[in-house]
C-alpha positions in Angstrom: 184.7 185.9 121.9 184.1 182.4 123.9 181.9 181.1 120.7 184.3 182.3 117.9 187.5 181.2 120.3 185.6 177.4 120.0 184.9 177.6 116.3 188.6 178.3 115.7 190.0 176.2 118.1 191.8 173.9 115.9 193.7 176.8 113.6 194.8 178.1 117.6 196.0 174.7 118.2 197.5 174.3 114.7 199.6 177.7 115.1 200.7 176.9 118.9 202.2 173.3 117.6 203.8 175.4 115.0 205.5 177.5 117.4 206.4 174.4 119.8 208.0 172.9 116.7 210.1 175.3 116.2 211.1 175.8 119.8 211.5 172.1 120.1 213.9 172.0 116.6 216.2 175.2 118.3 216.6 173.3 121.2 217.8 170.3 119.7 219.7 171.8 116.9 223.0 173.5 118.7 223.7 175.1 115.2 220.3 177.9 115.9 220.1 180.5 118.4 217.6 179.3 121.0 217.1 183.1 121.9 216.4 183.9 118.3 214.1 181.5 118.2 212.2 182.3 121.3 212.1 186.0 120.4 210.4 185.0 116.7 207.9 182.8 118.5 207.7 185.7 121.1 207.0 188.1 117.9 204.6 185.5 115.8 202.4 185.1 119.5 202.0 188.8 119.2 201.2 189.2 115.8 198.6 186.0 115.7 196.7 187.5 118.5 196.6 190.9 117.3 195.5 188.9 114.1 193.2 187.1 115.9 191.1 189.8 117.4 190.5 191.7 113.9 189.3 188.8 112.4 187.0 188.3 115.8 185.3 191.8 115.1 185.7 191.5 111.2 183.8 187.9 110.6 181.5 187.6 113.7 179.9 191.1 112.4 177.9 189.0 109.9 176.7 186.6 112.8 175.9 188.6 115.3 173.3 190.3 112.8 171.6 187.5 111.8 171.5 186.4 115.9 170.0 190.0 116.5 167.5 190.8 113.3 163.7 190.2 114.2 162.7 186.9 112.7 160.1 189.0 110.8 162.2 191.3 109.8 162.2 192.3 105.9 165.1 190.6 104.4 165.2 193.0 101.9 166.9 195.2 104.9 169.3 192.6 105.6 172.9 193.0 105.5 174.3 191.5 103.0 177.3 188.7 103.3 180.5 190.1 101.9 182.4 186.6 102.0 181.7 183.5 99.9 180.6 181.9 103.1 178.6 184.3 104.4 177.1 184.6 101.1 176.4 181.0 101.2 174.8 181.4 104.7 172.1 184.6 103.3 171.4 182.8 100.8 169.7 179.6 102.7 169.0 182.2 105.3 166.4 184.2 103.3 165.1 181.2 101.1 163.9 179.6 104.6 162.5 182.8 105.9 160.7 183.8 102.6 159.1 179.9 102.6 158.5 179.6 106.4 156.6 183.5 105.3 154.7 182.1 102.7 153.6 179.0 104.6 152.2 181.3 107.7 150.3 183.2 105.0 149.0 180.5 103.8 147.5 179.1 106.8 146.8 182.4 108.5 144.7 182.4 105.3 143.4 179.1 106.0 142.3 179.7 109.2 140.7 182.5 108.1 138.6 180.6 106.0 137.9 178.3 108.5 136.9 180.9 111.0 134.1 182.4 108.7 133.0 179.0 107.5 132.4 177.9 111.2 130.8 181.8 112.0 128.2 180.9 108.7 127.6 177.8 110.6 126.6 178.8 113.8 124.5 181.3 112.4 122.6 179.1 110.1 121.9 176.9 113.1 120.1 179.1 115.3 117.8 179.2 112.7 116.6 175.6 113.4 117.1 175.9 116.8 114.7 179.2 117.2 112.3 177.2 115.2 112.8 174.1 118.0 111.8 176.0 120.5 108.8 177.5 119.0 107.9 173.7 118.8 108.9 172.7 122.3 106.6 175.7 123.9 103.9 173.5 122.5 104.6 171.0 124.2 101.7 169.7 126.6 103.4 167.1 129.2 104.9 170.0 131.5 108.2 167.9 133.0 108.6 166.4 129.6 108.7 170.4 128.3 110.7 171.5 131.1 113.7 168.4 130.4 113.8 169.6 126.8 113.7 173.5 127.5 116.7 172.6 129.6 118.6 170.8 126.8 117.7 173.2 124.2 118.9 176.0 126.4 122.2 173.7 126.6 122.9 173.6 123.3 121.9 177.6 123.1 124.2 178.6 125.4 126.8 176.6 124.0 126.6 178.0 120.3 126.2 181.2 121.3 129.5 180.9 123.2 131.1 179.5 120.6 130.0 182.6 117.9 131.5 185.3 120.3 134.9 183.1 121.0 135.1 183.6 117.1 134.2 187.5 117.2 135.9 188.7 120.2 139.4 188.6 118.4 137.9 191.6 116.4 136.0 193.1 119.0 136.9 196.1 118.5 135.4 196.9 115.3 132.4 195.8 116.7 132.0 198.2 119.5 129.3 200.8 119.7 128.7 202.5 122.9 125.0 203.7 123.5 122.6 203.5 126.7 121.9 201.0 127.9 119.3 199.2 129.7 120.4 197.1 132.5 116.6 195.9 133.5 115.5 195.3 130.1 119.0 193.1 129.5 118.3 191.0 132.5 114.8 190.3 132.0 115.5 189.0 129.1 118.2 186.9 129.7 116.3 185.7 133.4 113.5 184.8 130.6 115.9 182.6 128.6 116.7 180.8 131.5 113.4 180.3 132.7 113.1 176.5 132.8 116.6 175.5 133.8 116.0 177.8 137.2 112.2 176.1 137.3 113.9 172.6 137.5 116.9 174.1 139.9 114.4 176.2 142.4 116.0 179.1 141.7 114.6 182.5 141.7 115.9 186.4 141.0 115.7 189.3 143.6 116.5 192.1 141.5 117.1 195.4 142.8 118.3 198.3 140.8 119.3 201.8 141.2 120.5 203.1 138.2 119.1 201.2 135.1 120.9 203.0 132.2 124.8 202.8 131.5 127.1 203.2 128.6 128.1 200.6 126.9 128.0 198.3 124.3 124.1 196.5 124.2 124.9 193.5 122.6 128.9 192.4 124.3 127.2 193.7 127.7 124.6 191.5 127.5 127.4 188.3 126.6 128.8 189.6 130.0 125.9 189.1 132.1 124.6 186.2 130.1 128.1 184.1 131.3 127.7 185.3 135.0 124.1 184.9 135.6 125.1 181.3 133.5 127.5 180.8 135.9 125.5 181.2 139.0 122.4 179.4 138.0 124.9 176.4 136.9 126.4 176.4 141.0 123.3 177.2 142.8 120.4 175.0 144.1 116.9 176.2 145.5 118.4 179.7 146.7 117.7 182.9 145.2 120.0 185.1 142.9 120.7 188.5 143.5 121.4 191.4 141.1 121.7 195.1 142.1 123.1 198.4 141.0 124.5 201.2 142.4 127.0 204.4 142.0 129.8 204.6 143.5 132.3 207.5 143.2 130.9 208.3 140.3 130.8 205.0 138.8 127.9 202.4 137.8 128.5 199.1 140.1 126.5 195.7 139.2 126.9 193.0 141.6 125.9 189.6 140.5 125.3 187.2 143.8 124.3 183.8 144.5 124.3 181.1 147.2 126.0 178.1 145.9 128.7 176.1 146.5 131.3 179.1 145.8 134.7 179.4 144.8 138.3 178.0 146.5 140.6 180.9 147.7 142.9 178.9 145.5 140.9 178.9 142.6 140.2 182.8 142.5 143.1 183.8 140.4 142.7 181.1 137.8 138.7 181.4 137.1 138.7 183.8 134.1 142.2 181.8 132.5 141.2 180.2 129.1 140.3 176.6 129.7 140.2 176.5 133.6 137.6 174.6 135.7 137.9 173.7 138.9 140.2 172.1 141.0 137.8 170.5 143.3 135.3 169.4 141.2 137.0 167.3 138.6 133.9 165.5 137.6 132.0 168.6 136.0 132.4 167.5 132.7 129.6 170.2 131.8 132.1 173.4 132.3 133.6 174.3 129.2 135.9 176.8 131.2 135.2 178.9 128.6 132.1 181.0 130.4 134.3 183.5 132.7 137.6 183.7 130.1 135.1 185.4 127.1 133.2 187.4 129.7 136.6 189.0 130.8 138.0 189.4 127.6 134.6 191.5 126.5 134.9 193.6 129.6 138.5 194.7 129.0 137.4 195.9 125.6 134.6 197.5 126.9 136.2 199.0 129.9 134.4 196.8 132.7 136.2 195.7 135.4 135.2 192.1 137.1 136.1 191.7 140.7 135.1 188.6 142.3 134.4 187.6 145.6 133.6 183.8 147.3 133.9 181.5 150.3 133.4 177.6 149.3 130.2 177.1 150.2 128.3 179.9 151.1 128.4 181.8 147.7 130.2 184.0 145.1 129.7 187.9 144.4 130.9 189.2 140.9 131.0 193.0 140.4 131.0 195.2 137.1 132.6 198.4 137.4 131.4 200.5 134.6 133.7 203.4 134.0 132.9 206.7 133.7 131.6 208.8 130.9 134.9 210.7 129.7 136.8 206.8 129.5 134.8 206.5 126.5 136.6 209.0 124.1 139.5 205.9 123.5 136.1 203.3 123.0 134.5 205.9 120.6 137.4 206.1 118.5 137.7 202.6 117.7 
């Protein structure tokens, strides 16, 4: 009522000076009846505002629509103006909608294209890159072959996050949940980062109780790769630990190391897209991309990631598997 009071505003004021015109002309003129003027002013206030409010309700209908529909809404289900105005309004109204439509198509489309052009390429470059290290394992000087092992294994890790960051939006069609093997996933990835824990005098102690879960091999594996990643990258000359155990009739994982840990602070933020550190601003290595893909696999897959860390003495990351009969929701995907 407020918005539609404003937008006629100047009719209101153009009826009121009306009426003060009149009242103004029967008290001059002694020839009118001042009361018989003040009783049709009395009878035009009535009949304005009772005209007033039906054209409130009868041309704000129209408005309040538009204000209300979904901006993707199908304008085909739109009502239709009934006035000239309001037909003027639709009109402009659903030309914009159907080009703003057509121009998200078009670049959804786009990036689309984009997407698969950039997964071809990151494919087509491990290629070169598997064939690099076959090259740098021949490699005689041992502290020259450990500095490139390490830079190799940069670039490694770095593609390889950057081909799930483009499949994890579709994640889900690319789930298939099997047994697992938790000792033959960690050997392999401990293997792969072999020289970089060589140069950092890191070593694994790696106990585990139950070795087989369910789960998916290949996202499961991105998982641990980020978080044992993650720990070599903020450890020095101290060993990581991995175990396994059940719990309530759950498979736990705990991932620990000994370096320089995690700010209370920071807790909440570390798997957020982008984040760092705050205390370390001059690790220009950390993508703060690591943690955000490893927890976005794990909701799809049904993992839960708890952390724990004091700064400086170390950080703990546990995987919760869930049980056998969560997977009915996974299996139907």
């Amino acid at each position: 009522m407020k918005k539609y009071l404003i937008e006629r505003l100047s009719w209101v004021l153009f009826f009121c000076c009306l009426q003060g015109l009149l009242l103004l002309i029967g008290y001059l003129d002694p020839s009118i009846n001042l009361s018989t003027i003040i009783y049709i002013v009395f009878l035009s206030m009535i009949i304005f505002i009772l005209f007033f409010i039906i054209r409130y309700k009868k041309e704000t209908t129209f408005y309040k629509m538009i204000e209300e529909t979904d901006p993707f809404a199908d304008v085909n289900n739109i009502q239709e103006g009934r006035t000239p105005f309001e037909k003027i309004v639709e009109s402009a109204w659903k030309e914009q909608l159907d080009i703003h439509r057509w121009e998200l198509n078009d670049l959804g489309t786009s990036v689309e294209r984009e997407k698969e052009e950039l997964l071809s390429w990151l494919h087509e470059v491990k290629t070169p890159l598997t064939t690099m290290k076959l090259m740098l394992e021949r490699v005689e000087d041992s502290t020259l072959k450990r500095q490139l092992m390490y830079e190799w294994l940069r670039i490694h890790l770095l593609l390889d996050q950057q081909l799930h960051s483009r499949r994890i939006s579709f994640m889900e069609n690319d789930i298939y949940i099997e047994k697992v093997n938790l000792e033959k996933i960690i050997v392999e990835e401990i293997r792969m980062l072999q020289s970089w824990c060589m140069q950092k005098g890191i070593g694994f102690d790696v106990s585990l109780e139950i070795q087989l879960v369910l789960s998916d091999g290949k996202w499961l594996q991105f998982i641990l790769r980020q978080l044992l990643t993650n720990a070599v990258k903020y450890s020095e000359g101290a060993d990581i630990v991995i175990r396994s155990m059940e719990k309530d009739g759950r498979v736990l994982m705990e991932i620990q190391d000994y370096g320089r840990g995690i700010e209370s602070k920071d807790i909440p933020s570390i798997f957020d897209r982008g984040f760092t550190s705050t205390m370390d601003h001059m690790d220009h290595a950390a993508t703060g991309m690591g943690l955000f893909l490893a927890k976005k696999a794990a909701e799809s897959l049904k993992i839960h990631i708890d952390v724990e860390s004091v700064y400086r003495e170390g950080t703990i990351f546990t995987l919760t598997f869930p049980r056998k009969n969560e997977f009915n929701e996974l299996s139907s995907m």
